[in-house]
N, C-alpha and C positions, 0 to 999 in steps of 0.2 A: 467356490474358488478360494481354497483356502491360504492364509497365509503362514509364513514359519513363524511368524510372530505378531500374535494378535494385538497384545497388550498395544505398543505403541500408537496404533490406530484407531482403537475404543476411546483409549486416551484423549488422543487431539481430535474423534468427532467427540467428543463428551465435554469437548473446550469450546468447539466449533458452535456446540447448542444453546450453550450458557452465553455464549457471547450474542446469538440471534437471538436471544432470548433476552437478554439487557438493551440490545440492538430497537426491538420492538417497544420496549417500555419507552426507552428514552424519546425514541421517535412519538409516539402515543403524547409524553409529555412536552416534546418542542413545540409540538404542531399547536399550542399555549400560547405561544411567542408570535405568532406569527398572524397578518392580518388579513392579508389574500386568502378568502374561501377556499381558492383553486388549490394555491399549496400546502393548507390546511388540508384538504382531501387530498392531497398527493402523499402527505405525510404519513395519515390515514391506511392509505393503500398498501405503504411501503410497510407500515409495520403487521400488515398481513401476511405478506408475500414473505418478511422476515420469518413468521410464526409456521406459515406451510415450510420453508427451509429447515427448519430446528425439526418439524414432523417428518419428510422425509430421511433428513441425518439420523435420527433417533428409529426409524425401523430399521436401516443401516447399520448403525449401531447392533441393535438386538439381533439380526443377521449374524452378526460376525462375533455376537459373543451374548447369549441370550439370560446370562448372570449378571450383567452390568446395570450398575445402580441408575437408578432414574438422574435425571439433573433437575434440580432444584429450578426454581419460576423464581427470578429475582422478587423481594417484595421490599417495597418503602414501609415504615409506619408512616399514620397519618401525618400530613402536616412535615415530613422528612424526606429526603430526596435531593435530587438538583432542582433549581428554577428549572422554568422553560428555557429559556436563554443559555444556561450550564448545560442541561439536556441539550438544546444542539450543537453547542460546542461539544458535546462528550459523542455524540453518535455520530458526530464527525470522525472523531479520532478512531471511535470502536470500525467503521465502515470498515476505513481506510486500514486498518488492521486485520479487521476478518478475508480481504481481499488478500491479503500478503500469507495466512493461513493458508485458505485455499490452496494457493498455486504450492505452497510446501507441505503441503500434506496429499497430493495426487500422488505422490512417486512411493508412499505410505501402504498402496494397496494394490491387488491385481485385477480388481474387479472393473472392467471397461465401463462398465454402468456410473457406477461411483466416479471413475476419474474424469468421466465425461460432465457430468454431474459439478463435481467439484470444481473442472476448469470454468467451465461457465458462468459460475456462483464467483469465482475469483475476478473475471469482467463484470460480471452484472456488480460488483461492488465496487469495482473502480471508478465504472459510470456513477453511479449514488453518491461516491465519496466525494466527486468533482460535482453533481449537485449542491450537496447539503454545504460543504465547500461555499459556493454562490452564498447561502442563505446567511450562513453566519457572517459573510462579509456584505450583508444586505443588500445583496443584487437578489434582485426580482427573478422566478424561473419561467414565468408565462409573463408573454407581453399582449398589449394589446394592438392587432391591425390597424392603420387608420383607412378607413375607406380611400379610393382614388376621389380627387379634385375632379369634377366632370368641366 
């Protein structure tokens, strides 16, 4: 499914990767910040689910243009970086970004796959972003039931 113009689309998924690929550090390092086990592992989770996104985008990528340079894997030196605390402030911002991506770069390609792909990744980060959203303003995202009074 080819396009007239490749360039622009390699492009912005090779921005899309780098960003689930900062997306996932950051996350890695908020979940630092935080003291509930649960959203610790939730944290956990999410920066999986970011790293399988950049892997699907990145055969996509190679797809539609099999010269295109790899994307670099953000790295800290030791002891350099955001806090925990900065990292969830900052994977806030990145979410909430990469969702607004998404939805402008569907109209970028012809391939149903991809835009199906990509619209989805553009909710599934809107949900996240009003998560992590919760966290930095230190609301709790699991609560706990109280049993019924008998």
């Amino acid at each position: 499914m080819p396009v007239a113009i490749n360039e622009p689309i390699v492009d912005q998924l090779g921005e899309l990767i780098r960003l689930e690929y900062m997306g996932e550090k950051l996350l890695e390092r908020a979940s630092r910040y935080l003291e509930d086990p649960r959203e610790v592992a939730h944290l956990w989770a999410l920066a999986t689910e970011y790293r399988d996104h950049a892997r699907i985008l990145r055969r996509h990528r190679r797809e539609i243009d099999k010269a295109a340079l790899e994307i670099e894997y953000p790295r800290w030196a030791r002891g350099k970086g955001p806090s925990p605390e900065e990292a969830l402030l900052e994977v806030a911002g990145i979410t909430r970004k990469l969702a607004g991506e998404y939805r402008s770069t569907v109209s970028l390609h012809d391939n149903a796959y991809l835009k199906k792909y990509l619209t989805i990744l553009a909710a599934e980060h809107d949900s996240v972003a009003t998560l992590l959203q919760c966290l930095v303003n230190g609301k709790a995202i699991f609560f706990e039931l109280e049993e019924p009074v008998s």
